[in-house]
Residue, then its C-alpha position, 0 to 999 in steps of 0.5 A: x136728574x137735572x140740577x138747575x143751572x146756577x151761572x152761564x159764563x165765559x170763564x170757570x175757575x174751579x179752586x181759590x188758591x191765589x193760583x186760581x184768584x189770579x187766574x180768575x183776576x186776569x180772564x175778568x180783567x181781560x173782559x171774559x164773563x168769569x166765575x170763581x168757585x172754592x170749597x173754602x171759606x176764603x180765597x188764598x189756599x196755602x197763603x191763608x187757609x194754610x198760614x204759610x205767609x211767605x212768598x220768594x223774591x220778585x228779584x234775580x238771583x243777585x237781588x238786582x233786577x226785579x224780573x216778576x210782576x203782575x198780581x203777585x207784585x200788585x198785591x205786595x204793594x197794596x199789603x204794604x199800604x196796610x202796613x200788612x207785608x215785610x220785605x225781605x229778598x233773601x235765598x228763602x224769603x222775599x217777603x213776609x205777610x199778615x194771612x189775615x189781611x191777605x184773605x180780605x184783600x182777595x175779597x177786594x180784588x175779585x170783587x173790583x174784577x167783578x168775578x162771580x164768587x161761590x165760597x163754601x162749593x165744591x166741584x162733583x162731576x163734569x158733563x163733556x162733548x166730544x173735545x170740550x167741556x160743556x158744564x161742570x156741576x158743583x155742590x153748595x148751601x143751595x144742594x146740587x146745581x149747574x155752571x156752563x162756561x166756555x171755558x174751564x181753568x182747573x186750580x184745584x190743585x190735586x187736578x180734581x175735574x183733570x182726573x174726572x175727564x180722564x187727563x193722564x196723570x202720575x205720580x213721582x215715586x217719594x211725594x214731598x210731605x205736606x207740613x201742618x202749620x200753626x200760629x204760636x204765641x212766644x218768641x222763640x229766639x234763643x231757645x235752641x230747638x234743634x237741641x231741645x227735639x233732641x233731647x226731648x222730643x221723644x217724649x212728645x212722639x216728635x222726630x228730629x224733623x226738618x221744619x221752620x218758622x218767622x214772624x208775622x208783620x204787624x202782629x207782635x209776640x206770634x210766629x208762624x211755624x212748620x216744625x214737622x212732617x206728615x210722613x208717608x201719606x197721600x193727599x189726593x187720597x181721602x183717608x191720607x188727607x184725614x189722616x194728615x189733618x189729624x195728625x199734623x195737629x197732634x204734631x203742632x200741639x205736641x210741639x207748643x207742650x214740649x216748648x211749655x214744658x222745657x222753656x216756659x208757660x208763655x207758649x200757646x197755640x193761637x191757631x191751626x191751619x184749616x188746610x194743611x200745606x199740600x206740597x205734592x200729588x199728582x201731576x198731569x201730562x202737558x205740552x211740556x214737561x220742566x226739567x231740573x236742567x234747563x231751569x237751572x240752568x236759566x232755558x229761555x223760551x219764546x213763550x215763557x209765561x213765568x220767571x222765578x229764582x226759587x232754589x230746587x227744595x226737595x223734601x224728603x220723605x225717608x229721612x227728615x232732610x231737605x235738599x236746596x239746590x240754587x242757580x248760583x251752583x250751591x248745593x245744600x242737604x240739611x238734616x233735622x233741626x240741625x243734625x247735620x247738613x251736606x254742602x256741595x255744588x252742581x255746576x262744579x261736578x257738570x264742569x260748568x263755569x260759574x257764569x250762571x243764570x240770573x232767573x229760570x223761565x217756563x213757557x206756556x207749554x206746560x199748560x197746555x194739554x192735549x185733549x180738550x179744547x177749552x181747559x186748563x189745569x194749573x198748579x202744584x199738579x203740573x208737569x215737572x221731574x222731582x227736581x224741576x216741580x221742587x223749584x216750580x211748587x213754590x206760591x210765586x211761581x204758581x201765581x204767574x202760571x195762573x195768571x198765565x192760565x187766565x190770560x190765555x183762556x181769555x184769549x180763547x174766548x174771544x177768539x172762539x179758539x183751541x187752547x191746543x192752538x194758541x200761540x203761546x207767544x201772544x200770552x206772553x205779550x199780553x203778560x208784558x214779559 
């Protein structure tokens, strides 16, 4: 059966986290015909549909030299200008921001680039020739239909049209857990929570689970919060993923009912994600794959195509901790809300000095797979051991890599070339880094 065809561009972005946004963002502005699609109602993924409003320093590690620009930098200063986004620049947040008002000024922005925009569509299957994708076909109010492009970006996340044309993939052997965030009306300060699971969160079905929370600028008496874990499940998998939805809202209502009881009647819960916050699946093999070392240690590359300072943070999934790991050297495995944390330093136990590196960098390489001639699969499926991928999943970090990923794809466009054969370098430069 054939479906009718629905657009014929240049470019095709499959996934609207900002990952994909920027993406889209970048091959439009290059001049490439684009055209963005996510399953969605909004463009943003974890930053939105997620809640999670925080992104880490555009700053080194000394809080000195901004060494991150771009979209991600272009978009705090416009949210500023809304009054819409709170500096912070400490070791976990860079800054805080209104979800709400970040969703809108999506919209703006891929409509200033003059991207085709299809909300509320999925991809279904993907049509190939040889070593290129000739069309994908996605699903939507209007039934089933077409989209030929020269070429793809996948930014699905889970590497959704990655796994359908065959992309080698794995996964590593504890996937970091995702976390079902929420909107909670009540402050919080003073009330001791770490003390308050403890001695009561058995009644609610809660564990002594790592978990965090902040402030929303410009919205007074609600916080975001990411209290708990869903254990145990993978998200790529359909029945997890119910499961995890499911769940981690009985966890956020569990939670706002244990602070009603124990504190007062003035908690409520606002809203919950529409996505809970997928950490980790699966990874796909590229060009390159991030080690722990070489980021931490501040590798340069001649076609690094991002930078970041975002700690190591490995979730655990058999104990309820988290393990930091900074550049600087320090080490960090916190336990519960509080139960007990473990410090020590890495660089110390390798006998390295402590001239350490101001940033980390990842060359265009990671992008880079070897099989198709015009696709690219970016975000949280890329290729990294535990350590690396720990530092690299973060929004900031997968914002460049998006940026990155449109910026080559329309490069290839214009050129008529093999992504397998670009020069990394010259994505660099067109970067500006």
């Amino acid at each position: 059966m054939k479906f009718p065809i629905i657009y014929d561009a240049d470019v095709c972005v499959i996934g609207g986290s900002c990952t994909g946004v920027f993406a889209a963002i970048r091959a439009a502005r290059a001049g490439a015909k684009t055209v963005l699609i996510e399953r969605n109602n909004c463009f943003g993924g974890t930053a939105t549909a997620g809640l999670v409003n925080v992104w880490h320093t555009l700053k080194d590690v000394d809080g000195k030299e901004q060494i991150i620009f771009g979209l991600t930098d272009e978009v705090e200063q416009r949210l500023a200008r809304q009054g819409a986004v709170e500096i912070v620049n400490s070791d976990s947040v860079g800054c805080r921001f209104n979800s709400a008002r970040l969703s809108c000024l999506l919209d703006d922005m891929v409509t200033e680039s003059g991207i085709k925009v299809l909300l509320h569509t999925s991809f279904v299957c993907a049509e190939t020739d040889g070593d290129r994708i000739r069309e994908i076909t996605v699903v939507n109010k209007d039934g089933p239909g077409v989209i030929r492009a020269a070429f793809f970006i996948d930014a699905t996340g889970d590497g959704d049209v990655a796994s359908f044309i065959g992309l080698e993939k794995y996964r590593h052997a504890a996937l970091q857990p995702p976390s079902s965030c929420f909107l909670l009306r009540g402050t919080t300060a003073g009330v001791n929570i770490g003390k308050l699971i403890q001695e009561h969160g058995a009644e609610f079905g809660l564990d002594d689970d790592w978990g965090w929370g902040g402030p929303i600028p410009g919205v007074d008496g609600v916080s975001f919060r990411a209290d708990n874990h869903v254990f145990g499940v993978d998200c790529s998998c359909a029945d997890d993923l119910t499961r995890a939805e499911m769940h981690g809202r009985r966890q956020a209502r569990a939670f706002t009912d244990l602070l009603k009881t124990y504190v007062g009647e003035q908690y409520e819960m606002v809203a919950t994600c529409s996505s809970i916050g997928v950490r980790e699946t699966v990874h796909y093999r590229t060009r390159f794959a991030a080690d722990e070392h070489s980021l931490l240690t501040g590798k340069d590359y001649p076609d690094t195509v991002m930078r970041g300072t975002y700690r190591v943070d490995i979730h655990h999934q058999h104990d309820n901790g988290i393990t930091f790991k900074y550049l600087t050297g320090k080490t960090e495995t916190h336990y519960g809300k509080g139960s007990g944390t473990v410090v020590g330093n890495w660089r110390r136990d390798l006998g390295m000095d402590e001239n350490y590196a101001k940033f980390y960098s990842v060359p265009f390489s990671i992008l880079v797979q070897e099989k198709y001639a015009n696709f690219i699969p970016v975000g949280r499926m890329l290729d990294a051991d535990e350590g690396a991928f720990g530092a690299l999943r973060v929004m900031v970090n997968l914002n460049q890599l998006g940026e990155a990923a449109g910026t080559a794809a329309a490069l290839c466009v214009a050129s008529d070339s093999d992504i397998r054969t670009l020069d990394g370098v010259r994505v660099r430069k067109a970067l500006g880094l």
